[in-house]
Backbone as JSON Lines, residues from 0, in Angstrom:
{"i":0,"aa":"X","n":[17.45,-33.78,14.66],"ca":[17.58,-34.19,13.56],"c":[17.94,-33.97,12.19]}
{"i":1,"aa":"X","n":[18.75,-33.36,12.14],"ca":[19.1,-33.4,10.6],"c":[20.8,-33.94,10.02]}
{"i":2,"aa":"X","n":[21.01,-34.96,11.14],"ca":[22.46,-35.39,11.15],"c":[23.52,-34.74,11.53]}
{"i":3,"aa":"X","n":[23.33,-33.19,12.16],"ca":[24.17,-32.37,12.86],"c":[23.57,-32.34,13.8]}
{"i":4,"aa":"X","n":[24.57,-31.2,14.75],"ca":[23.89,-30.93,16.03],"c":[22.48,-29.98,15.99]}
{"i":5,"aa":"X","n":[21.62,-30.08,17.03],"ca":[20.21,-29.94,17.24],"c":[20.5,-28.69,17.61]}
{"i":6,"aa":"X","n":[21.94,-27.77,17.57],"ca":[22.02,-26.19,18.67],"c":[21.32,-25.29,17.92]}
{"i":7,"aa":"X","n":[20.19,-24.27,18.79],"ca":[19.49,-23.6,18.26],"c":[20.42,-22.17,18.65]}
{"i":8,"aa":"X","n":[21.55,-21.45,17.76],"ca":[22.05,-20.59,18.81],"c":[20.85,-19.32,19.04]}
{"i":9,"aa":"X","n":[20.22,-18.93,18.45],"ca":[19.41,-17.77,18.71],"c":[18.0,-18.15,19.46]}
{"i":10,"aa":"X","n":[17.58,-19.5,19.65],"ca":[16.74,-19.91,20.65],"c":[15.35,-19.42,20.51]}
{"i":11,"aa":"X","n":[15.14,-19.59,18.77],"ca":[14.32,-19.08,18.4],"c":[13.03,-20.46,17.72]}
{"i":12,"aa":"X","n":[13.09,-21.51,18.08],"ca":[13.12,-23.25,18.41],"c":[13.29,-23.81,17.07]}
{"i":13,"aa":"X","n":[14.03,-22.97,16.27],"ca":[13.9,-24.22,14.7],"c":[15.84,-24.39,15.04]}
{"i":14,"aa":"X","n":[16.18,-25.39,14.8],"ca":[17.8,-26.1,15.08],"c":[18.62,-25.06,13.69]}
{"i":15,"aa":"X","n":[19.48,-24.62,14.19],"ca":[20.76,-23.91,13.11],"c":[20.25,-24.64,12.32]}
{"i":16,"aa":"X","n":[20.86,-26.07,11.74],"ca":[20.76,-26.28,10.27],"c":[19.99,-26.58,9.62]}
{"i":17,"aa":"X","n":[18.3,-26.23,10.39],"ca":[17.28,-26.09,9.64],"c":[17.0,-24.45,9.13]}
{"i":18,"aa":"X","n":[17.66,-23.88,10.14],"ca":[17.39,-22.38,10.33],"c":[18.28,-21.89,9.02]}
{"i":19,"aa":"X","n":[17.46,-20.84,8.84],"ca":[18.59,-19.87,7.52],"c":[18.46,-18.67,8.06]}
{"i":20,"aa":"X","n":[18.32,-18.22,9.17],"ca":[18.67,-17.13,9.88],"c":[18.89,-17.78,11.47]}
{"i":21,"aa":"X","n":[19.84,-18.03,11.36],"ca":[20.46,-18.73,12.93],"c":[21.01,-17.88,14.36]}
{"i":22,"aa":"X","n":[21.6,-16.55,13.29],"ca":[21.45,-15.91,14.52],"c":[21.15,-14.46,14.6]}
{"i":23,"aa":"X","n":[18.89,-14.88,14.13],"ca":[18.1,-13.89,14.51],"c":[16.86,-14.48,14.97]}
{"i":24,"aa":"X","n":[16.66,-14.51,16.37],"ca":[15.7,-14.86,16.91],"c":[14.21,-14.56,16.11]}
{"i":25,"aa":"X","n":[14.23,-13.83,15.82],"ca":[12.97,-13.38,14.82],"c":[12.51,-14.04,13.66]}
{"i":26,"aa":"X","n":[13.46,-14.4,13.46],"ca":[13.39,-15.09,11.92],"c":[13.8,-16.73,11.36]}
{"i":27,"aa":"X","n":[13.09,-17.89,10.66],"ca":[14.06,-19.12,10.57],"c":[14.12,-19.17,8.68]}
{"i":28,"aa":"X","n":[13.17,-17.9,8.46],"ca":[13.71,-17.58,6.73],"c":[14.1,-15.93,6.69]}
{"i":29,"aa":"X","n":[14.82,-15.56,5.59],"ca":[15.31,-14.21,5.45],"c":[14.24,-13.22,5.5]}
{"i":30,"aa":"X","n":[12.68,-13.73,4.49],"ca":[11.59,-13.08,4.39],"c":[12.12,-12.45,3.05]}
{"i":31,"aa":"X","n":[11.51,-10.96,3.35],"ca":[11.64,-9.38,2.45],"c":[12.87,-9.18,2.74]}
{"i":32,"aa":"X","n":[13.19,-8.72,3.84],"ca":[14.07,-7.84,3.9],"c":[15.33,-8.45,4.68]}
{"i":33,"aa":"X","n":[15.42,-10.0,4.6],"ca":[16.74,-10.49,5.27],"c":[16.64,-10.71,6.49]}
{"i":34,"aa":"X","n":[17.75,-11.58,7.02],"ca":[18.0,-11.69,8.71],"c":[18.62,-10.61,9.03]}
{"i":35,"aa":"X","n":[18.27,-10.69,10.21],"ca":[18.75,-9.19,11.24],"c":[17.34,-7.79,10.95]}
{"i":36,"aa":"X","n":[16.46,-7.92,9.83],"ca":[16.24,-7.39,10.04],"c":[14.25,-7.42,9.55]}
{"i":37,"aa":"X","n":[13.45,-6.57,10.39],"ca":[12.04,-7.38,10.2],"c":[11.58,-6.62,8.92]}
{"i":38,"aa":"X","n":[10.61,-7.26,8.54],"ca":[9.58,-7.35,7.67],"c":[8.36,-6.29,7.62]}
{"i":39,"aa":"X","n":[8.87,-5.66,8.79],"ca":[7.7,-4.81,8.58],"c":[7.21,-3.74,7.88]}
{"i":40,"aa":"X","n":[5.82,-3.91,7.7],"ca":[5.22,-2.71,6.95],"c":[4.35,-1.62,7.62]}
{"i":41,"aa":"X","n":[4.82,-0.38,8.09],"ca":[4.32,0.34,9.08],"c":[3.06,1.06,8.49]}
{"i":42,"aa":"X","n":[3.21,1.19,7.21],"ca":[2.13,2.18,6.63],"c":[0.83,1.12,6.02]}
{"i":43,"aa":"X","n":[1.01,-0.35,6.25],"ca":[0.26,-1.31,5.76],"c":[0.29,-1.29,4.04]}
{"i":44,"aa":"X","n":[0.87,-0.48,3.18],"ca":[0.52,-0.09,1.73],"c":[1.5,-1.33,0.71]}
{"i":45,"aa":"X","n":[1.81,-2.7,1.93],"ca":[1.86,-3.74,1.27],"c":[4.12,-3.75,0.69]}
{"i":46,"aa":"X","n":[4.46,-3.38,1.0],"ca":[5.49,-2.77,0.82],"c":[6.18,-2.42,2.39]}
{"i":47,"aa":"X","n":[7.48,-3.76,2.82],"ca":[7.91,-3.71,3.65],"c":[8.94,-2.18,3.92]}
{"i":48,"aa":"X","n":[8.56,-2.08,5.0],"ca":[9.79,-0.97,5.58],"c":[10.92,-0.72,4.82]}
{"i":49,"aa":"X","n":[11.88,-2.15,4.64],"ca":[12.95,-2.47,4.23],"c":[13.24,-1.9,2.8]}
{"i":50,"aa":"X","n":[12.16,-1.7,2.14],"ca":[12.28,-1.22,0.53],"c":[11.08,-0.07,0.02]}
{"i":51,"aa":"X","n":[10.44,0.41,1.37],"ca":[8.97,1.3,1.15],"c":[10.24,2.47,0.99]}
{"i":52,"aa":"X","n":[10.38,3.68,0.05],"ca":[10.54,4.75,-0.28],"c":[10.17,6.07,1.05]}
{"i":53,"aa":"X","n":[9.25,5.57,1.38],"ca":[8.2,6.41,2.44],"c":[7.55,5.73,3.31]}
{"i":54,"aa":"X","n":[8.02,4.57,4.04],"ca":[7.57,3.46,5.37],"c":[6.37,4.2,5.84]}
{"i":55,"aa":"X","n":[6.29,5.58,6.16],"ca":[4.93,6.33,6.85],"c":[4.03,6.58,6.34]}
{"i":56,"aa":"X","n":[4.41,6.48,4.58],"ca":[3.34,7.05,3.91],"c":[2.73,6.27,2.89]}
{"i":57,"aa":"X","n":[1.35,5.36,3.22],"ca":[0.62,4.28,2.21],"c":[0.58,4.81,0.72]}
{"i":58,"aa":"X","n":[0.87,6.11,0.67],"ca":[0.7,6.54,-0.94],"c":[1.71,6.79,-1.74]}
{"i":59,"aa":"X","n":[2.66,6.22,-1.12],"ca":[4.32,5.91,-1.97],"c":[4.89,5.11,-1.34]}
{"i":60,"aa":"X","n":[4.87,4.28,-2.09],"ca":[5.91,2.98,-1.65],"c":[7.29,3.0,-2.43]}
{"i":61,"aa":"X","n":[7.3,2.97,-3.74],"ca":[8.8,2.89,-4.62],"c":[9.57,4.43,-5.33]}
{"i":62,"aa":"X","n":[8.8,5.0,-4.66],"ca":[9.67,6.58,-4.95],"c":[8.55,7.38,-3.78]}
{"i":63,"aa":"X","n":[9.54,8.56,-3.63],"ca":[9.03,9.71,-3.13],"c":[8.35,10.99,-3.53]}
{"i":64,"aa":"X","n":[8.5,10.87,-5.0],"ca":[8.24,11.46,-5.63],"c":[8.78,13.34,-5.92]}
{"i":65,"aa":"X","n":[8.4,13.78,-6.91],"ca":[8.52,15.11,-6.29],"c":[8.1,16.29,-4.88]}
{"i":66,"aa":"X","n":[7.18,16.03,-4.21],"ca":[6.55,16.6,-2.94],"c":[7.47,15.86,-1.99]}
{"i":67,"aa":"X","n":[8.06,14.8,-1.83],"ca":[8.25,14.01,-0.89],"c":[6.95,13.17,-0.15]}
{"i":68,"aa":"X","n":[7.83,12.63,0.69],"ca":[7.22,12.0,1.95],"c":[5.9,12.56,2.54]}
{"i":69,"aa":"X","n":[4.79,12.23,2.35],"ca":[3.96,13.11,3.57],"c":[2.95,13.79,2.94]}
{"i":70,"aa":"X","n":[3.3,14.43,1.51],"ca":[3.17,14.87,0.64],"c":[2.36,14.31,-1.11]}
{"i":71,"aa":"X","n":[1.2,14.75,-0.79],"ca":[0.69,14.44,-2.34],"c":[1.25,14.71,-3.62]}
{"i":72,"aa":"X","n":[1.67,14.3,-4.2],"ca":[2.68,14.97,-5.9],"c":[1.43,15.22,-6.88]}
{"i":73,"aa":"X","n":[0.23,15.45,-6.51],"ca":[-0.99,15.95,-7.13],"c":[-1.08,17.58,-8.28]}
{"i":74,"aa":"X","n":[-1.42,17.46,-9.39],"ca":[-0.97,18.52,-10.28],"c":[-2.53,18.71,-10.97]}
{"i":75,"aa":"X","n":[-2.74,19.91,-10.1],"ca":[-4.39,20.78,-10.14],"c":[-4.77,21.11,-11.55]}
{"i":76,"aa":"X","n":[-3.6,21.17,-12.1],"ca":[-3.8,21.89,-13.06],"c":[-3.27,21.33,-14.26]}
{"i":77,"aa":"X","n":[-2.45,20.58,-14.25],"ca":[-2.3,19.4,-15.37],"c":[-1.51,19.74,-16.17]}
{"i":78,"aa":"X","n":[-0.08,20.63,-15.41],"ca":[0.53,21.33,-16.12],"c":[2.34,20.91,-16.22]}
{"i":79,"aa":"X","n":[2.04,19.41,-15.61],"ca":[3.13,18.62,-15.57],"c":[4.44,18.94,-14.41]}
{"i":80,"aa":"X","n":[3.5,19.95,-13.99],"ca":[3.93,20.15,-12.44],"c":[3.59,20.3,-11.33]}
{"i":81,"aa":"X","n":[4.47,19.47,-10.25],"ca":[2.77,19.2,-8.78],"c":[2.62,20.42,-8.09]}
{"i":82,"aa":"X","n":[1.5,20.48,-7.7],"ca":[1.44,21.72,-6.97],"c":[2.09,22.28,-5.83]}
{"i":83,"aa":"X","n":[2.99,20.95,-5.14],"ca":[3.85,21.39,-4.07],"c":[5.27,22.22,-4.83]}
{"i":84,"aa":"X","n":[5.26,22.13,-5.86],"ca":[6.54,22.99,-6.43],"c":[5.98,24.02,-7.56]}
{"i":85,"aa":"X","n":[4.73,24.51,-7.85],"ca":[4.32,25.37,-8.62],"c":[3.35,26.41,-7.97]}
{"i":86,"aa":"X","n":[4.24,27.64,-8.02],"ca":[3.63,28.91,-7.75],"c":[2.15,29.09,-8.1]}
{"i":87,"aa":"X","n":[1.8,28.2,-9.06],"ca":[0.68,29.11,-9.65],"c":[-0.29,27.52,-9.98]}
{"i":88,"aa":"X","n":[-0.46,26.68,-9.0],"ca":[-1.16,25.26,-9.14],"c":[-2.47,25.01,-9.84]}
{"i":89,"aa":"X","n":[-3.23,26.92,-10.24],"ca":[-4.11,26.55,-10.85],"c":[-4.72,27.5,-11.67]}
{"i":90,"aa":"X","n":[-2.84,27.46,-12.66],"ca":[-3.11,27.88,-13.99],"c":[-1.98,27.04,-14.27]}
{"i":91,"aa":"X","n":[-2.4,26.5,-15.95],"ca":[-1.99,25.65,-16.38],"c":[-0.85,26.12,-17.72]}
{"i":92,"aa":"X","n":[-0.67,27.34,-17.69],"ca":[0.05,28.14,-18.23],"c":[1.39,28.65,-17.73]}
{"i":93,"aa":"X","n":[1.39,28.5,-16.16],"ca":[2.54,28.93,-15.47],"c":[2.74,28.43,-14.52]}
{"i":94,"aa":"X","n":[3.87,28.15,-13.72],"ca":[4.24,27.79,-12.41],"c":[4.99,28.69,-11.52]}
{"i":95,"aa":"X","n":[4.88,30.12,-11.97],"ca":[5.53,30.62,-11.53],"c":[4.85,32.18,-11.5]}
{"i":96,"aa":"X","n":[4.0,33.33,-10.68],"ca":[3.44,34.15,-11.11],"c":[3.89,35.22,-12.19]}
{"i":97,"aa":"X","n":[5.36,35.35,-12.65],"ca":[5.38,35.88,-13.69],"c":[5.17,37.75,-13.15]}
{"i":98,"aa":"X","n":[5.26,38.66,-14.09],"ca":[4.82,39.96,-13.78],"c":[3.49,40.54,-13.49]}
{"i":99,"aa":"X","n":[2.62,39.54,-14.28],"ca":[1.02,39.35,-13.93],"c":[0.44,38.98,-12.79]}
{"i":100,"aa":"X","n":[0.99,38.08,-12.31],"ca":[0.08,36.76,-11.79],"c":[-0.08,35.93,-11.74]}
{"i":101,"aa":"X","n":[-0.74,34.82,-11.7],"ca":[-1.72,34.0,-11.86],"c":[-3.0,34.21,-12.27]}
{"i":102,"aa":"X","n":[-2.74,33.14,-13.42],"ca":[-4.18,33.24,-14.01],"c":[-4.19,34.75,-15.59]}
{"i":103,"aa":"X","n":[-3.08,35.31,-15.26],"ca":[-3.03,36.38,-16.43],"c":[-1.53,35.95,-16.95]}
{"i":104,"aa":"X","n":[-1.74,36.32,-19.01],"ca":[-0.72,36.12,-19.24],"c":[0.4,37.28,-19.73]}
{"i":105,"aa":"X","n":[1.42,36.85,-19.25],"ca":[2.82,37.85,-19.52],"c":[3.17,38.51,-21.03]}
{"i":106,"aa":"X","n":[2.36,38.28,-21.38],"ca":[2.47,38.63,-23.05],"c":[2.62,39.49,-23.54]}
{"i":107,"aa":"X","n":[3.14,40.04,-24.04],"ca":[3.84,41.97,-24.7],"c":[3.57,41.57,-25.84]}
{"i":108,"aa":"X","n":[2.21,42.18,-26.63],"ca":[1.39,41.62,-28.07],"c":[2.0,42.94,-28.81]}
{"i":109,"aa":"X","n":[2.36,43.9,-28.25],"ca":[3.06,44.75,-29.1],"c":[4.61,44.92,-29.48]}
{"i":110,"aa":"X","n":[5.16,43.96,-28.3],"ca":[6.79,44.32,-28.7],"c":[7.33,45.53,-27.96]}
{"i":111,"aa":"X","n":[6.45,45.98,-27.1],"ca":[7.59,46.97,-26.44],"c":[8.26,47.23,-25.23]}
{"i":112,"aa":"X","n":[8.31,45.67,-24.73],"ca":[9.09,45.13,-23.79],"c":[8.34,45.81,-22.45]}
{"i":113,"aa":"X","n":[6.88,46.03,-22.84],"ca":[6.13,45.8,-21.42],"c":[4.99,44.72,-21.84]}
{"i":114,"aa":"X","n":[4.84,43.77,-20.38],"ca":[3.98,43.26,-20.55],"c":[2.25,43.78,-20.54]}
{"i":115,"aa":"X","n":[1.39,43.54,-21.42],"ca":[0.37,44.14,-21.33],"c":[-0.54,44.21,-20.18]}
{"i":116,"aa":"X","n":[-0.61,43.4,-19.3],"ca":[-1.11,43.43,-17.95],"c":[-0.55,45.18,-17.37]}
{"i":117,"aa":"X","n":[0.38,45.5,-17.66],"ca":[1.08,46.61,-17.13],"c":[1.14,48.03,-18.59]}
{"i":118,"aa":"X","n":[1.05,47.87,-19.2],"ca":[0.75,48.08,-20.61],"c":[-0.28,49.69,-20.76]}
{"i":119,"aa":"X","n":[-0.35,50.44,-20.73],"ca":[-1.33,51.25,-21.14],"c":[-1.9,51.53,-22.32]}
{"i":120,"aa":"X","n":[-0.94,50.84,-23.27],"ca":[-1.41,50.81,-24.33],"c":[-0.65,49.43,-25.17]}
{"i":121,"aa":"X","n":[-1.44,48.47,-25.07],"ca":[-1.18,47.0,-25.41],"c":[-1.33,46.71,-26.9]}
């Protein structure tokens, strides 16, 4: 019924010209993510496959962030860098250990192009 023919080509039981995906058995609306292809959301985090950033991972849906996929972008130290890319995640002074360390700073308080950590006389 709809004054055309009743042919369902994908035999999915709604008639072509009711259908707006005619030839995808799966589907008789586009949904999220279009005909041909499903809707699904593998990580449940509400955010189909089709446009999840990270389909596996419920804690990023629209970017990956810096850590990636899989990966927390969590920053210990609040130093505007996550700890998957900072040497030194928990000092908030460096990301990188520097000639010191971590946790000590590189600082030459005298000027004579040693740092005082190394310094015998600072």
């Amino acid at each position: 019924g709809c004054g055309v023919s009743d042919i369902d080509t994908d035999g999915d039981g709604t008639s072509d010209c009711e259908d707006a995906c005619p030839s995808d058995a799966t589907k008789a609306t586009p949904g999220v993510c279009g005909c041909g292809v499903a809707d699904t959301d593998s990580d449940n985090d509400g955010t189909a496959n089709c446009n999840d950033a990270c389909p596996e991972d419920p804690a990023k849906a629209s970017s990956v962030g810096p850590c990636g996929c899989g990966v927390a972008d969590t920053d210990s130290d609040a130093d505007g860098t996550a700890d998957c890319m900072d040497l030194c995640p928990s000092d908030a002074d460096k990301v990188n250990p520097g000639q010191c360390g971590c946790g000590v700073s590189d600082a030459d308080s005298d000027s004579d192009n040693v740092v005082d950590c190394k310094d015998g006389c600072p």
